[in-house]
C-alpha positions as CSV (number, residue, x, y, z in Angstrom):
1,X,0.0,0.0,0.0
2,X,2.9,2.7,0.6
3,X,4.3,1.8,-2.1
4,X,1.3,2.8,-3.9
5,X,1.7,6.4,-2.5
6,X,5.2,6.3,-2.1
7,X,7.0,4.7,-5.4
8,X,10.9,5.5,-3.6
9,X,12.1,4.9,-0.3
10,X,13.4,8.7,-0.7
11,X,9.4,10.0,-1.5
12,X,8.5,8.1,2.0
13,X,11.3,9.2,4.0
14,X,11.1,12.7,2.4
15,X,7.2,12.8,4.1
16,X,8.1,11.1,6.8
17,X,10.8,13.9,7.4
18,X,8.1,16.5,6.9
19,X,5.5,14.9,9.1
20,X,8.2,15.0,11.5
21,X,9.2,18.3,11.5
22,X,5.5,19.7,11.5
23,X,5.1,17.5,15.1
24,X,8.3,18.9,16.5
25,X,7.0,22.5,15.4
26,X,4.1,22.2,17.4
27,X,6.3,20.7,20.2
28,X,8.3,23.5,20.8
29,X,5.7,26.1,19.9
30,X,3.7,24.8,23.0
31,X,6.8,24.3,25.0
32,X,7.9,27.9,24.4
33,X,3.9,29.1,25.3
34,X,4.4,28.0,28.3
35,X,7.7,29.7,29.3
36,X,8.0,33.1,30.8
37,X,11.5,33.5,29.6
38,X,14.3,33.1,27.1
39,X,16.2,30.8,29.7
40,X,12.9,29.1,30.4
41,X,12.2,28.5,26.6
42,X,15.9,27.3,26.3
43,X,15.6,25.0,29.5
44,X,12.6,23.3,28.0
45,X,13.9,22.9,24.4
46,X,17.2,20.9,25.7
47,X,14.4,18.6,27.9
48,X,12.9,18.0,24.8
49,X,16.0,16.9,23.1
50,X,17.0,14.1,25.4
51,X,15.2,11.3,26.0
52,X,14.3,11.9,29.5
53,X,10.8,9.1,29.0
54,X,11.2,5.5,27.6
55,X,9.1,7.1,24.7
56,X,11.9,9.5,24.0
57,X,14.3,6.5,24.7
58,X,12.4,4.5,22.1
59,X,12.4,6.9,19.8
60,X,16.5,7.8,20.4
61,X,17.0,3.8,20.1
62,X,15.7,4.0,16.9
63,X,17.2,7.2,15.0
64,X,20.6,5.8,16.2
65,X,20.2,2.2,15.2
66,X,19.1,4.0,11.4
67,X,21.9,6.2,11.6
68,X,24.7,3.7,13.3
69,X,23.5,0.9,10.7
70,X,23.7,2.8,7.5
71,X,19.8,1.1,6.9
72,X,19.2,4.9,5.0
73,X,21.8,4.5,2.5
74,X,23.8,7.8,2.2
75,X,21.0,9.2,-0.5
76,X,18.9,9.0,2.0
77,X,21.2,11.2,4.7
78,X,19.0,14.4,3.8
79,X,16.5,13.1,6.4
80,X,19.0,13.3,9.1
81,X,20.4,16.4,7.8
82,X,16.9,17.8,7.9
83,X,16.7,17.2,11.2
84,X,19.8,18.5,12.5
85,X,19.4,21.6,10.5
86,X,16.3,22.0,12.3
87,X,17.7,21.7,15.9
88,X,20.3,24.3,15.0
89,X,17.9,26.3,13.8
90,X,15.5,26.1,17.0
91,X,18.9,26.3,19.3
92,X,20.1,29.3,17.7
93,X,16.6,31.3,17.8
94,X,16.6,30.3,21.7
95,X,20.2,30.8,22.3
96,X,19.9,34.7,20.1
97,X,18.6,36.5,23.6
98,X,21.0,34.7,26.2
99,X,24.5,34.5,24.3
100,X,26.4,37.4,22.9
101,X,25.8,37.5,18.8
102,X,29.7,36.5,18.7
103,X,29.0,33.5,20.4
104,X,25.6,32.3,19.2
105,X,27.4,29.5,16.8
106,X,29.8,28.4,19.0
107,X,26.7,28.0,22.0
108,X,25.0,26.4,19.2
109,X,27.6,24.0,18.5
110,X,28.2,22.9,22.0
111,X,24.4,22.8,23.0
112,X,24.0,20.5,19.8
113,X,27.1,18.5,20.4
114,X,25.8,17.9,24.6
115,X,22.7,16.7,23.6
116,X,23.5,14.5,20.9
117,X,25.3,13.1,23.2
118,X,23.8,12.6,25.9
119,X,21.2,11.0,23.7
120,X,23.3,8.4,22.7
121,X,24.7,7.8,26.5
122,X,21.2,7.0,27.5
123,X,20.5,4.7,24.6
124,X,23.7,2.4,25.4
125,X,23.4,2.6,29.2
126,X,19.8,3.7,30.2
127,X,20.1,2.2,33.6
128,X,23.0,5.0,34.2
129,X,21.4,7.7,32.6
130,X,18.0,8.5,34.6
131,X,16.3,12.0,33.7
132,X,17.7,13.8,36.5
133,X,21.5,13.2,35.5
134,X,20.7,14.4,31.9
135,X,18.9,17.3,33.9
136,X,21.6,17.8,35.9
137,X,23.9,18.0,33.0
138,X,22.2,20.3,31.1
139,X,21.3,22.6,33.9
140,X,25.3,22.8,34.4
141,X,26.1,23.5,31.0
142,X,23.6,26.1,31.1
143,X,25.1,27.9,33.6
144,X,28.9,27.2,32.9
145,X,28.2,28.6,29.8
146,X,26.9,32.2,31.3
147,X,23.4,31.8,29.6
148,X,21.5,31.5,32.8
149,X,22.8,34.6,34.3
150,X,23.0,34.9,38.1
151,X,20.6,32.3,38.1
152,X,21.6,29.1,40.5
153,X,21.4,25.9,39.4
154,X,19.7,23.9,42.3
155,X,20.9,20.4,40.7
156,X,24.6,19.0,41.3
157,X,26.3,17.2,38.3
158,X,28.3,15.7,41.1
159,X,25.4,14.4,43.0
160,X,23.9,12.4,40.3
């Protein structure tokens, strides 16, 4: 039947990718309605990018088993790029009102690299990962990086 509507595996994944994109729009759109401020919108969208549920854990399981086990094919790398482009884009526009303009790629960057990262940490050790480390780990890079202000971060790395 997809095939029917979908006559490539590149037409599928290039809706998939779409469909995908549209639901993380709305994600973040809510996510940032509900925020107060730039370091609350920012807060919320690095949540959101780790898989802090087994849902999210699911979902990480699967975008790194695609991506580790090449079942894409490289024409079929767009999707991914897609997506990254996307979470660069949504960092930067959160990052724009905490970081100096001279720093806004490099924030960008390291935010991006952090939570990729953490993603994949939970996926091959979940047991070791619960949400409040990842928490813990973004609320410290927050603040080591000078976007939360003189805000204090009430969870310890070191504790978790």
């Amino acid at each position: 039947m997809i095939t029917h509507y979908f006559p490539t595996q590149t037409e599928l994944l290039d809706e998939v990718t779409v469909q995908v994109l549209a639901g993380w729009n709305a994600d973040i759109q809510a996510l940032d309605a509900a925020s107060d401020t730039s370091l609350e919108r920012l807060r919320s969208l690095l949540r959101w990018l780790v898989p802090l549920t087994d849902v999210g854990l699911r979902d990480e399981q699967v975008r790194i088993h695609l991506i580790a086990g090449q079942l894409l094919g490289d024409e079929n790398r767009a999707t991914f790029n897609a997506m990254d482009q996307t979470i660069r884009t949504l960092l930067r526009s959160h990052v724009a009102d905490l970081a100096p303009e001279s720093e806004v790629e490099r924030v960008v960057e390291l935010l991006r690299v952090t939570t990729n990262g953490v993603a994949l940490s939970v996926v091959e050790n979940p047991q070791q990962w619960p949400a409040a480390r990842q928490l813990a780990i973004l609320d410290w890079l927050v603040e080591s990086l000078g976007l939360a202000g003189t805000t204090s971060v009430s969870r310890s790395v070191a504790a978790q």
